[in-house]
N, C-alpha and C positions, 0 to 999 in steps of 0.2 A: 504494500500500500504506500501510495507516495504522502512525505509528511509533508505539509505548507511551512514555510517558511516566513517570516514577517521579512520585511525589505526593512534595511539602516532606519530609512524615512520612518516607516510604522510604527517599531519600536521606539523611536525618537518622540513621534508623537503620542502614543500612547504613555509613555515617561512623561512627559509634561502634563497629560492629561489624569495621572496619579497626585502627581506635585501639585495640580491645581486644587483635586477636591482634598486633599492632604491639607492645603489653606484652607480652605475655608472652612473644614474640621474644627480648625485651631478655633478659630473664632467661634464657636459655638462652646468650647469650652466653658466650665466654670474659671471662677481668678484662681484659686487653689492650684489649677492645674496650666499658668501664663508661663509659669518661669523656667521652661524651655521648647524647642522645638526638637516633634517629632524626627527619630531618624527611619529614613524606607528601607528596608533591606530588598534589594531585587532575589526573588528566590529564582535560580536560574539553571533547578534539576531535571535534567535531559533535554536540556537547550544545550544550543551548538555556541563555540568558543565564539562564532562569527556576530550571534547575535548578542553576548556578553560584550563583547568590544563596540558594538551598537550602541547599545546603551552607554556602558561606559565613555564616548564620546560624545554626547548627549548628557554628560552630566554627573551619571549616576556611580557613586564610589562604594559603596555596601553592598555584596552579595553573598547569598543563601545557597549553602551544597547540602543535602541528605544521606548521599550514600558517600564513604570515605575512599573508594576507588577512582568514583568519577571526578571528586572533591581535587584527589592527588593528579590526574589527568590534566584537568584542567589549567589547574594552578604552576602546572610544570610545562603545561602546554608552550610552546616559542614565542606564537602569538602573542596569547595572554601576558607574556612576562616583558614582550618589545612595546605591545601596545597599553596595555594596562597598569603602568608601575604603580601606581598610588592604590591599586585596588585594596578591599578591605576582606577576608572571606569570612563569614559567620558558619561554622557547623550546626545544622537544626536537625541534624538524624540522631539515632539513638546510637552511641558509641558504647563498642564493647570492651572493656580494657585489653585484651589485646589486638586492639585498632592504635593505639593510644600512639604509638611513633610512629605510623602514619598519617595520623594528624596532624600530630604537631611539627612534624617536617615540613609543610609546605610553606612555602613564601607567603609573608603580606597573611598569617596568619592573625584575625581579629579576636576575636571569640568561641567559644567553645559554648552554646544555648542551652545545654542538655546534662548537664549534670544532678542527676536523682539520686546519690547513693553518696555516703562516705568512703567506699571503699573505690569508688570511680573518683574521687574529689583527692583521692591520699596517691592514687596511679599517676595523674594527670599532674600531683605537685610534688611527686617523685622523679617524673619522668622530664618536666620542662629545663631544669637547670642545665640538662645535653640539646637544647635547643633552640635557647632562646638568645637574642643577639647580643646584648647587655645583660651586664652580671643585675640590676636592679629593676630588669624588664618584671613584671608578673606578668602571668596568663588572666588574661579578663576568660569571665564564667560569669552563667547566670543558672540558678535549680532552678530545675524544666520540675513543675505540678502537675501533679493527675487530677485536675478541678473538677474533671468531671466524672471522674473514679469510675470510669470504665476499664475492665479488667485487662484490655487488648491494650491498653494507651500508656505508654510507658509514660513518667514521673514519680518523682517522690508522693508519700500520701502529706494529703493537708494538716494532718495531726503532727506531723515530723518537721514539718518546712524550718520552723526556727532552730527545731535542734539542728539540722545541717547547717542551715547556714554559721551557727555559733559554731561549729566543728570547724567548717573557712575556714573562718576568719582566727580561731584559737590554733589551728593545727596547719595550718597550709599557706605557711610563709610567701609561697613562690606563687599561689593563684589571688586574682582581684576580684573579690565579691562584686559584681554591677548591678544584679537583681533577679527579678524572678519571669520564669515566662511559662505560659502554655499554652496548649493547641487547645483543648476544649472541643467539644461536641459540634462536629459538623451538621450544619443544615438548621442551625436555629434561625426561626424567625424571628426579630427585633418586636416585629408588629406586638409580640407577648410579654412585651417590656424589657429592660434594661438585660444581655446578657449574664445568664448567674454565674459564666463560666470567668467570667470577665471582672464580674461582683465579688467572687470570692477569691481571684489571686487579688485584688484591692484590699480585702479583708488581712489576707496572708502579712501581703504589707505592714501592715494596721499594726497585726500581729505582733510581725519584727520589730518594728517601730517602739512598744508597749515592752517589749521582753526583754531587748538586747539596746536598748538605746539610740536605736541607727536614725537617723534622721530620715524620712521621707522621701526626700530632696533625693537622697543618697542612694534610691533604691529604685532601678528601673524596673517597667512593666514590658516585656514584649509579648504583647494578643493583637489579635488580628490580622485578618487575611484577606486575599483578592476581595473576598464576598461579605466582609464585615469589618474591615479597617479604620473605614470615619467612622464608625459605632465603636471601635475600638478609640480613639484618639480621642472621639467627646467625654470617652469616659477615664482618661488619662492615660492612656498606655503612651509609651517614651519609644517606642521599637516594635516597627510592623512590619510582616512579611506578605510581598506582595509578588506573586509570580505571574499566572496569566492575564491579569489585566496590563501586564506591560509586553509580555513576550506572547499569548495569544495562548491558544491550548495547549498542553502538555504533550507530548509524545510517547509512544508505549514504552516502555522500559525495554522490550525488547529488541525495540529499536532504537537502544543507543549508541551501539559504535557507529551507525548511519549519522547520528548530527553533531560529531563531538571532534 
């Protein structure tokens, strides 16, 4: 089956056409939630390098891998590393500790989104000191929630959240606590009020905030996706991942060596 392609131009326009409702998100916020701007992650899993550099010329510096092959692929790609230098990469798959130095070997390595466990939080600040550029670099992290405590959906549980993070920040010199993220329950309508998946990593926050001292400020949100983003962002999330409404539909998985 032939996959479509988006042309530079579409992806470029669809980028701006995120950025825009992305503003005017902002503005529907409450004040609590002024004192920064949203950042977009392009989630750009089993998109071709071509349409990554699309975009990336077009603006956009934060993207989204899932699986740790395609992630190292890319990121090593010639392309990518001639046209792309400033790129940012975010991991949003589920990392298995021994994935963990293949992660963390790729260039222009951002964040790690996905940390659920202590024992993946002690791997990953064991293993960064063979990798990282500077001796005072940390690894930015953020624990990935099970909000919606469906049993397929990997995260940490909501009862646990603070104790991990207090684990970080007490035991794991080498990684930087930035915040909390989850995926939550696809396919909710809004129309049914406020996301509860969305409600409760706020809560988590709340939590931390209440437990451990951490200031708010200090504690990103990333929810939200192609299909609920500005529902995410009115409701303060700091870090959205937005894949097909910039690069157009997804591609089969098994048809990834064809666009990569």
């Amino acid at each position: 089956m032939a996959i479509f392609k988006y042309s530079m131009a579409e992806v470029a326009a669809n980028l701006k056409s995120v950025c825009d409702k992305i503003s005017y998100a902002v503005t529907k916020r409450t004040s609590e939630y002024q004192y920064y701007e949203p950042r977009l992650v392009a989630i750009s899993k089993l998109q071709s390098t071509v349409s990554i550099v699309s975009a990336y010329e077009a603006g956009q510096r934060n993207f989204g891998e899932n699986y740790i092959n395609e992630l190292v692929e890319k990121a090593f790609s010639p392309l990518i590393l001639e046209k792309c230098k400033q790129i940012r990469w975010h991991f949003i798959g589920h990392l298995q500790r021994n994935k963990i130095n293949k992660v963390l070997s790729i260039p222009n390595l951002y964040i790690i989104e996905t940390v659920d466990s202590d024992r993946l939080a002690n791997a990953l600040n064991n293993s960064w000191p063979k990798f990282r550029k500077r001796n005072d670099s940390k690894l930015n992290v953020m624990i990935q929630v099970n909000t919606s405590q469906e049993k397929e959906k990997n995260g940490c549980d909501i009862a646990q959240v603070s104790t991990l993070v207090k684990h970080v920040l007490e035991n794991c010199s080498n990684l930087n606590f930035m915040g909390l993220m989850t995926i939550g329950m696809y396919g909710y309508d809004i129309k049914d009020g406020p996301n509860p998946d969305f409600i409760c990593l706020i809560k988590c926050r709340e939590k931390i905030h209440d437990e451990l001292g951490i200031d708010v400020k200090d504690i990103e949100l990333s929810m939200g996706m192609s299909s609920d983003y500005e529902h995410a962002i009115e409701l303060g999330s700091t870090n959205v991942r937005v894949g097909s409404a910039i690069f157009g539909a997804r591609p089969q998985k098994n048809n990834q060596k064809d666009i990569i």
